[in-house]
C-alpha positions in Angstrom: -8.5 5.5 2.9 -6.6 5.4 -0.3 -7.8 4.6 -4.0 -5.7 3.7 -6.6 -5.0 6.8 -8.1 -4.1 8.8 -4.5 -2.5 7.9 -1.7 -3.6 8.9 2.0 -1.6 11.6 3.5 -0.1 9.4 6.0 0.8 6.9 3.3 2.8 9.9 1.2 4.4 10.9 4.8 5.2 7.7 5.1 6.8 7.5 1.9 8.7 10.3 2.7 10.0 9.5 5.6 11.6 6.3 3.7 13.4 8.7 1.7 15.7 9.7 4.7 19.1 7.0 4.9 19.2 5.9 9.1 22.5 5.3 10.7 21.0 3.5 13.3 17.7 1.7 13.2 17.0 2.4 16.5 17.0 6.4 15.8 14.8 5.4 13.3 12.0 3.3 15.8 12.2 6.4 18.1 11.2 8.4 15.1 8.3 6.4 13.7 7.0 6.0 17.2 6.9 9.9 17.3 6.2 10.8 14.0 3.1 7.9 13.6 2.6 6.8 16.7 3.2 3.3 15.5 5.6 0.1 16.9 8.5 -0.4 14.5 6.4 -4.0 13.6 3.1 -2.0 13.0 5.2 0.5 10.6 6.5 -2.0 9.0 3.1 -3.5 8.1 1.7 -0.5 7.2 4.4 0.0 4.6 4.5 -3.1 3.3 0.9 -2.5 2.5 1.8 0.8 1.0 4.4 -0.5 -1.4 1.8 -3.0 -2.9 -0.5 0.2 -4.1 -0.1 0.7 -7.5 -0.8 4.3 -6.7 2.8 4.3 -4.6 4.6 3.7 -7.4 3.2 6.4 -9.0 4.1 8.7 -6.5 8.0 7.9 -6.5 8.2 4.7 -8.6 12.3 5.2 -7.7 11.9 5.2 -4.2 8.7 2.5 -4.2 11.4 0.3 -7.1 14.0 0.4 -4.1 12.4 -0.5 -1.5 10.5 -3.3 -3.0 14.1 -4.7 -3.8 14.6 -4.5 -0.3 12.2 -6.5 0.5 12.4 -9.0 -1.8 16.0 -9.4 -0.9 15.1 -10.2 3.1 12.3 -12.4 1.9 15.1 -14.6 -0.2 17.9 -14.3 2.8 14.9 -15.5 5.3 14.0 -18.2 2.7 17.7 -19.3 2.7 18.4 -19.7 6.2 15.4 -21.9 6.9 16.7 -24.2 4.5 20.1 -24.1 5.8 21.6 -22.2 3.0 23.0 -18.8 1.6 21.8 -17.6 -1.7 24.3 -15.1 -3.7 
């Protein structure tokens, strides 16, 4: 398990692996299923928990900045479309 100041190899692996850009998401699921042995929803999960350590963003606050923004931004476009509307 992971403290705050290290991360657990499979969280830096993870990590990694987020580096790499995916034409296709579903190249991507057949990876992580074969890389982690995870479902694309488990993976998912298990980075979201990741990018909350603070010890991630010391390990590639660039990388942990981005995808942060990522999420953020689906969180808002999800938040828009239940209420009917798009935000820009």
């Amino acid at each position: 398990m992971a403290t705050d100041t290290a991360l657990a190899p499979r969280d830096r692996a993870i990590l990694e692996f987020e580096r790499t850009r995916w034409k296709y998401r579903g190249a991507k699921d057949t990876a992580v299923l074969h890389l982690f042995g995870l479902s694309w929803p488990a993976y998912i999960q298990a980075l979201h928990v990741i990018l909350d350590q603070a010890a991630a963003r010391a390990y590639d606050p660039e990388l942990v900045g981005r995808l942060l923004r990522l999420r953020e931004a689906r969180r808002r476009d999800r938040s828009a479309r239940v209420v009917g509307f798009k935000i820009t």
